[in-house]
MARZAPA-828279 format. One line per 2 residues: their letters; for each residue x, y, z of C-alpha. Coordinates in Angstrom, 1 decimal, decimal comma. Example, Ala and Ser with C-alpha at 12.3 -4.5 7.8 and 13.67 -1.06 7.14 Angstrom:
! residues 2
AS> 12,3/-4,5/7,8 ~ 13,7/-1,1/7,1
! end
This chain:
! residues 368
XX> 49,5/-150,0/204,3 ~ 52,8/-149,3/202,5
XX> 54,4/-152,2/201,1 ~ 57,6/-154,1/202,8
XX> 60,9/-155,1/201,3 ~ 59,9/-158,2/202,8
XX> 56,6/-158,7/202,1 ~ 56,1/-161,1/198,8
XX> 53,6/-158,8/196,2 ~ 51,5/-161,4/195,5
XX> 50,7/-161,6/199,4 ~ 50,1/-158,0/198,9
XX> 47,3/-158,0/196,6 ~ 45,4/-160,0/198,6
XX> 46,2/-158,0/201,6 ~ 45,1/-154,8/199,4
XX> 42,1/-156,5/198,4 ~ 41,2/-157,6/202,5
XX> 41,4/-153,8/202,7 ~ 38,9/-152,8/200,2
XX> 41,9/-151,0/197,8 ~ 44,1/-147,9/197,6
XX> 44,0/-144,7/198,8 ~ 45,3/-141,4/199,3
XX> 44,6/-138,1/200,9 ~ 41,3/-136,4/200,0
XX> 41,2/-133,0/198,4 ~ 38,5/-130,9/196,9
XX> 36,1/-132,7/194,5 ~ 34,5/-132,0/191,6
XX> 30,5/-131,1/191,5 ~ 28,4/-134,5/191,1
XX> 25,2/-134,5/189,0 ~ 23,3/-135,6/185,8
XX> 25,6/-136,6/182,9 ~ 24,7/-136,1/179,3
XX> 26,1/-138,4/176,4 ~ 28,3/-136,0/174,4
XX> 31,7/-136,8/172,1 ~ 33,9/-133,9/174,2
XX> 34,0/-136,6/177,2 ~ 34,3/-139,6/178,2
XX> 33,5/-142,6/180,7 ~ 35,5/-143,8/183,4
XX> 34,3/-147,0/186,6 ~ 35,5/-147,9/189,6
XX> 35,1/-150,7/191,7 ~ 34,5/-150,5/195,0
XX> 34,9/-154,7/196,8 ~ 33,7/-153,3/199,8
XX> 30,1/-152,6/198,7 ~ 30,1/-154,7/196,1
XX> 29,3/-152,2/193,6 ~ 30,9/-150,1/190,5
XX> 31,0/-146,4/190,6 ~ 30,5/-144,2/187,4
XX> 32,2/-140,8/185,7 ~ 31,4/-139,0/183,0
XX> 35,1/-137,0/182,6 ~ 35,3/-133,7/180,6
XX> 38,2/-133,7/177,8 ~ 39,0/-130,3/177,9
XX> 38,7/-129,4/181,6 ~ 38,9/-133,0/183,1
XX> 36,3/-132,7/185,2 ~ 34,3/-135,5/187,1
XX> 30,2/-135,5/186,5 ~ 28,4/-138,8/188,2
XX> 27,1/-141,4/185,5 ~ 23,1/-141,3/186,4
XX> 22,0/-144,2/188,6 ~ 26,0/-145,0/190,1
XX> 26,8/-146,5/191,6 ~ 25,6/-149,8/190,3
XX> 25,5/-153,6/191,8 ~ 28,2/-156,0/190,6
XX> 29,3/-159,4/192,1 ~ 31,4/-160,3/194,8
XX> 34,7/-158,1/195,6 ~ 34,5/-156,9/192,6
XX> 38,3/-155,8/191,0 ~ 40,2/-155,1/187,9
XX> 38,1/-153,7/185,0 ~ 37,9/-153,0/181,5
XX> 36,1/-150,8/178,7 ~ 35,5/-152,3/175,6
XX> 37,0/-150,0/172,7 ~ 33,8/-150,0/171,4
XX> 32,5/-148,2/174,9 ~ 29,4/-150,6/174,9
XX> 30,5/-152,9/177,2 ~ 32,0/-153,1/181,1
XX> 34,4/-156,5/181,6 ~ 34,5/-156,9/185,6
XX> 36,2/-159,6/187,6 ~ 34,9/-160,8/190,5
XX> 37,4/-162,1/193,3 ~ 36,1/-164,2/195,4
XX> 33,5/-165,9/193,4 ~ 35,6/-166,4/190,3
XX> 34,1/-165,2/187,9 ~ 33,9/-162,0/185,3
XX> 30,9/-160,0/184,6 ~ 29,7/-158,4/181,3
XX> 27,9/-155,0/181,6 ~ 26,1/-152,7/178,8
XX> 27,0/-149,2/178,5 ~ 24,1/-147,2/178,2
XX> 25,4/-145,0/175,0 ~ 23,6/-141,8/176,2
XX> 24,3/-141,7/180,2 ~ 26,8/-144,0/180,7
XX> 24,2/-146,4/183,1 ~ 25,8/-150,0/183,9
XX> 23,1/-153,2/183,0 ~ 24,5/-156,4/183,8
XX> 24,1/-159,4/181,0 ~ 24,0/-162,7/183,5
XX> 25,2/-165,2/183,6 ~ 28,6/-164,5/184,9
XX> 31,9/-166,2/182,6 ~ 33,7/-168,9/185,3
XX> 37,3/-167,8/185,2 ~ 40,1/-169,8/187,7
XX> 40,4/-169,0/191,1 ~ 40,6/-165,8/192,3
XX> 40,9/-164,0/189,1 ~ 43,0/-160,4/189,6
XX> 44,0/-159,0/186,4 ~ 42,4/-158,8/182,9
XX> 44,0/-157,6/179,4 ~ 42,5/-157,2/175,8
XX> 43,6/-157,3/172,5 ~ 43,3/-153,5/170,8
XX> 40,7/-154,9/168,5 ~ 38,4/-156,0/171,2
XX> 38,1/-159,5/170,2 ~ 39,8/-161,2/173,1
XX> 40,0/-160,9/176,6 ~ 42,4/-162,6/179,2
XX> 41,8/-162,9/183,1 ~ 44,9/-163,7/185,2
XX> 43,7/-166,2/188,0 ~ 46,5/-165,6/190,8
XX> 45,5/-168,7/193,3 ~ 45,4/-171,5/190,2
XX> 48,3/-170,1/188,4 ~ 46,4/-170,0/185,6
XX> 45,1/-167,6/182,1 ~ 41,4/-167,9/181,3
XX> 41,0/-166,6/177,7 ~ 37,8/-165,7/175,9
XX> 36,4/-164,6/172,6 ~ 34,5/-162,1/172,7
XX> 31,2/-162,0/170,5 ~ 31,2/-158,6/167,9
XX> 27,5/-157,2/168,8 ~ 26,7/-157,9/172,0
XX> 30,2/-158,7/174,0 ~ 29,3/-162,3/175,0
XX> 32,5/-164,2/176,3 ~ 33,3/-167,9/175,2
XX> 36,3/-169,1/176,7 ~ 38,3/-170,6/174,1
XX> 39,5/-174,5/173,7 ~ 42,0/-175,5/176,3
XX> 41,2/-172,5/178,7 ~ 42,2/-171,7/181,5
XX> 46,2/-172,1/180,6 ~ 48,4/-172,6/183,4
XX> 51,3/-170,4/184,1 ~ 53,5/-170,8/187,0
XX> 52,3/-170,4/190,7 ~ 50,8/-167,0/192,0
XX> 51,2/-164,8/188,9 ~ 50,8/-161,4/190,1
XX> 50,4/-158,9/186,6 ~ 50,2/-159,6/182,9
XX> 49,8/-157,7/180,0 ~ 49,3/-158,5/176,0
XX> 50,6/-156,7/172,8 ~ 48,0/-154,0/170,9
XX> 48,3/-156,9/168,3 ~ 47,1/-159,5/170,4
XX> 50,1/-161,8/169,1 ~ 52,2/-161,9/172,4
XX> 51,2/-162,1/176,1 ~ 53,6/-161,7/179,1
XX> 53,2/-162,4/182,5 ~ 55,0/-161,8/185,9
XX> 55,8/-163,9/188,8 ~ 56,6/-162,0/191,9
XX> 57,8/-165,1/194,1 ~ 60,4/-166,8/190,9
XX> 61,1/-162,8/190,1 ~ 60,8/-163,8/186,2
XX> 58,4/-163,2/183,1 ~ 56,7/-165,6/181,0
XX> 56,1/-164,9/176,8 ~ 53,1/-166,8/175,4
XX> 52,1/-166,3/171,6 ~ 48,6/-166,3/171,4
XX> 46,7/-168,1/168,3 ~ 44,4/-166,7/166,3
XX> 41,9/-168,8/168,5 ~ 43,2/-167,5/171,7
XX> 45,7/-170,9/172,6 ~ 48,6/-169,9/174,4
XX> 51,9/-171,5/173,7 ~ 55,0/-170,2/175,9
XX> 57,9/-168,3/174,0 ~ 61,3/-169,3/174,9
XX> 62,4/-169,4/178,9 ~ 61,5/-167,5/181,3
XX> 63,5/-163,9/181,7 ~ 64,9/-162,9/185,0
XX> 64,1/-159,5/186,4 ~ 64,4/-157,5/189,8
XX> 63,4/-158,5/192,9 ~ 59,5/-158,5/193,5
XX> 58,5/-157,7/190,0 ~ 54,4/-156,3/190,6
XX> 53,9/-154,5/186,9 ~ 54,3/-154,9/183,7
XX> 53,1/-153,0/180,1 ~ 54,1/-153,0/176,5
XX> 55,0/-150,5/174,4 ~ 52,9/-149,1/171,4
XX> 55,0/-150,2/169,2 ~ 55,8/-153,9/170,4
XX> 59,1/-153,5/170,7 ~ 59,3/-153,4/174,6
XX> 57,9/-154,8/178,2 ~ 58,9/-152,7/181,1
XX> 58,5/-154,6/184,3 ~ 58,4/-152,3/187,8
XX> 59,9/-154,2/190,3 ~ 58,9/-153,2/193,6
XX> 61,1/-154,2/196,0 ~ 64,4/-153,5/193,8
XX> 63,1/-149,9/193,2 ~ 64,1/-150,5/189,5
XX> 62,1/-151,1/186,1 ~ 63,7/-154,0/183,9
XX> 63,7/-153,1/180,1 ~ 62,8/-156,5/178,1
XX> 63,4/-156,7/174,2 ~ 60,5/-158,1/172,0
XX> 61,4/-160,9/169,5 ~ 58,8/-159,7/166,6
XX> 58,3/-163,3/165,4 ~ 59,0/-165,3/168,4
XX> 57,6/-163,4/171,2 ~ 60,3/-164,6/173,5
XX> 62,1/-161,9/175,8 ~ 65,7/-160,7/176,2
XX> 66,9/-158,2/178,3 ~ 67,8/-154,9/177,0
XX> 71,5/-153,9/177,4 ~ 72,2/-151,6/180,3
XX> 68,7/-152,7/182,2 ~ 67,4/-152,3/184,6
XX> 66,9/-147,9/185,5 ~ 66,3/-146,5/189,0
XX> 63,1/-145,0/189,6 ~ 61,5/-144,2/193,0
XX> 60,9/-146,7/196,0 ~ 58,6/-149,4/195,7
XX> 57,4/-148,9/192,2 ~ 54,1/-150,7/192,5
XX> 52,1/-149,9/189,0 ~ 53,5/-148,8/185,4
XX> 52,1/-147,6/182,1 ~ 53,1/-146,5/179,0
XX> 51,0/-143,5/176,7 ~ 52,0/-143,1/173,5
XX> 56,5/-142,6/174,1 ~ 56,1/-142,3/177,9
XX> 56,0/-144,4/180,3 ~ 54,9/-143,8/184,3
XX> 55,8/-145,2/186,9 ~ 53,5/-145,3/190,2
XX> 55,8/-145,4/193,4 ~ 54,6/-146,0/196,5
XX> 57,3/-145,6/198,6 ~ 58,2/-142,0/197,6
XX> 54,9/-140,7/196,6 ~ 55,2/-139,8/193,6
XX> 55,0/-140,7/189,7 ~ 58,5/-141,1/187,9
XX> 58,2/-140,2/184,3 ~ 60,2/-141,2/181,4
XX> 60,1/-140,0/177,5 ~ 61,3/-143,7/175,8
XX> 64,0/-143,9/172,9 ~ 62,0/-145,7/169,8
XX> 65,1/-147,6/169,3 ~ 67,1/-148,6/172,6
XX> 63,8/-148,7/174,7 ~ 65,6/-146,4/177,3
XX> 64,1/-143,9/178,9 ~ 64,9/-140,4/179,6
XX> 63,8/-138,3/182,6 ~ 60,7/-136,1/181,6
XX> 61,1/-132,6/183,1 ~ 59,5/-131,9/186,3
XX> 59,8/-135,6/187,1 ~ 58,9/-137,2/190,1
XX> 54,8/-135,8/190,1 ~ 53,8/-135,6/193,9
XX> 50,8/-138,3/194,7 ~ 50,5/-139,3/198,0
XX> 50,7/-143,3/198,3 ~ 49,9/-144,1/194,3
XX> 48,6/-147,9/194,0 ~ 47,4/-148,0/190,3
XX> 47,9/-145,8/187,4 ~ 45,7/-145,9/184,4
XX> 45,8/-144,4/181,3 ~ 43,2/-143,2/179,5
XX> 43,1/-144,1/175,3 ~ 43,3/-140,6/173,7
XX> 46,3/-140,0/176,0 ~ 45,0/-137,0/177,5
XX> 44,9/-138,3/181,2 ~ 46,9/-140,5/183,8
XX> 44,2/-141,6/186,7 ~ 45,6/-142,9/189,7
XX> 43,6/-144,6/192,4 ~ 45,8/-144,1/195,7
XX> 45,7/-146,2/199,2 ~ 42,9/-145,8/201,3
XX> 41,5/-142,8/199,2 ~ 38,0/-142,6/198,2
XX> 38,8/-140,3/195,5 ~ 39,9/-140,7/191,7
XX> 43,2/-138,4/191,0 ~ 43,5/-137,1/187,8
XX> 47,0/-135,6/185,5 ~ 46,6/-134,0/182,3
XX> 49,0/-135,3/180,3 ~ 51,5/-132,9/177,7
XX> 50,6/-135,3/174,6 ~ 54,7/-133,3/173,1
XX> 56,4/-133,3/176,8 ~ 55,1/-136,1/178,6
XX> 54,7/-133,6/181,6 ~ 52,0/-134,7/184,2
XX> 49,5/-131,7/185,3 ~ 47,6/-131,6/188,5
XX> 43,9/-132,1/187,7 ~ 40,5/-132,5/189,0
XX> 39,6/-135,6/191,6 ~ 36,4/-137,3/191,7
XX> 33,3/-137,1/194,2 ~ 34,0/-139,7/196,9
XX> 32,9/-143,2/196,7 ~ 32,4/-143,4/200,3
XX> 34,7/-146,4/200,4 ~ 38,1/-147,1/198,7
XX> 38,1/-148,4/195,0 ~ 40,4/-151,2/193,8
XX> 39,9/-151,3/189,8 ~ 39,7/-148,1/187,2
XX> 38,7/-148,6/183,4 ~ 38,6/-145,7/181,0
XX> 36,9/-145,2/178,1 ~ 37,5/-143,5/174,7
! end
């Protein structure tokens, strides 16, 4: 399903989600087998809603290929979506859509094996989106259908979630992405229906506190992610084909918009990251990933060469933390693509995919 100048993003995701996730043409896959524990890879889970379960990688650093974690792929809860790795690698953070909740898994240090900790952290109602601080220390779930943030602490040694005083925070109706600073000080999220982002600070005890107004952006904003440096949000907005450039006060948090904002990139830019000085946009309209080099100062980007990459139908792009990889789940595939990335040009490189998953993924985490 290819999304609709007139079809609101928010009513998207939960179409997506009724279709068990993205997709994208199959092509050869990598060999499955027996992973080993070793530093020259690393892990990488998907989750699959439709069989309730998470699927696991061990992925190869140098040649980027795909090995199966032993035992995946592994129960979780109910339609289960976005995900993330712990930077310590020990621990899976799952949300689980239609039960409204987040699980907690261990990472089995030598194979990569999921074990669930029960019970399951209550988060609003129907939770799509999670962010953490670079630390580890704090986790946020975006809850779309109660407009709301659920923010937890998260306990050093075993990963444990409390949710913090005051949680969940209410943000305005149908928020559809969010992301926070490496910092953890600022947290900004995007509403698809007002077309605007929200700035919250976030306390040292995890109480959110909006930052200034609300910013205007393009039509049908569906993306969001900070820059390395906290100087910058770049918002995809999906049915303007654009990506709005938004300035970072450093001691207020609160959003302006850059001078000369927003850029073209292709039609219906639906997911973005930034690695490192780069930034990629996933669009699904043309098929491809934009990429753009980003000026330290102004923010602005600058067309990487060989940009647009060719990927049929991108959904969501995720980066991996050494910045050696862009992984890109696409609709209706049951495959993981994979890019190298150029860490000193930014220039993406067809790699290996994944062994199928026999139904579509929705979520990708990626650890170190």
């Amino acid at each position: 399903m290819m999304p609709r100048k007139g079809t609101p993003p928010w009513l998207l995701v939960l179409l997506l989600a009724g279709l068990a996730g993205c997709g994208g043409g199959p092509s050869s896959s990598s060999g499955a087998g027996t992973s080993t524990g070793t530093s020259s890879s690393h892990l990488l889970y998907v989750s699959v809603p439709a069989d309730n379960t998470i699927s696991g990688f061990r992925v190869s650093n140098s040649s980027g290929s795909f090995t199966n974690v032993v035992g995946s792929p592994f129960p979780a809860g109910n339609s289960p979506g976005a995900m993330l790795v712990h930077p310590s690698d020990q621990f899976l953070y799952v949300v689980n859509r239609t039960e409204d909740t987040v699980s907690l898994f261990n990472i089995d240090s030598t194979v990569g094996s999921l074990t669930e900790v029960l019970p399951r952290a209550a988060t609003g109602v129907t939770p799509i989106a999670m962010t953490m601080t670079s630390n580890g220390n704090m986790l946020f779930v975006l809850n779309q259908l109660s407009g709301s943030i659920s923010v937890y602490s998260i306990k050093s040694g075993d990963g444990t979630l409390a949710q913090v005083a005051g949680s969940p925070f209410p943000t305005a109706p149908n928020p559809v992405a969010f992301a926070v600073t490496p910092s953890g000080k600022f947290l900004f999220v995007v509403n698809s229906n007002l077309a605007l982002v929200f700035a919250y600070t976030v306390s040292g005890t995890g109480v959110l506190q909006q930052a200034g107004p609300p910013v205007p952006v393009g039509t049908g904003p569906f993306a969001v992610a900070v820059d390395p440096a906290e100087k910058f949000v770049y918002v995809a907005n999906s049915q303007a084909d654009t990506v709005s450039i938004l300035s970072i006060n450093s001691s207020t948090g609160a959003l302006a918009e850059v001078i000369g904002s927003p850029f073209a990139t292709g039609t219906s830019p639906i997911s973005i990251v930034v690695s490192g000085p780069y930034v990629y946009i996933a669009d699904q309209g043309t098929n491809d990933i934009t990429a753009f080099s980003i000026d330290s100062t102004t923010g602005f980007p600058t067309v990487i060469t060989g940009s647009p990459f060719v990927i049929n139908t991108p959904q969501l792009l995720v980066a991996d933390p050494n910045a050696n990889f862009i992984y890109v789940l696409s609709e209706r595939s049951v495959f993981v693509n994979e890019f190298s990335l150029d860490s000193s040009t930014g220039v993406l490189t067809v790699g290996p995919e994944s062994s199928s998953v026999i139904t579509p993924p929705v979520g990708l985490a990626v650890g170190r």
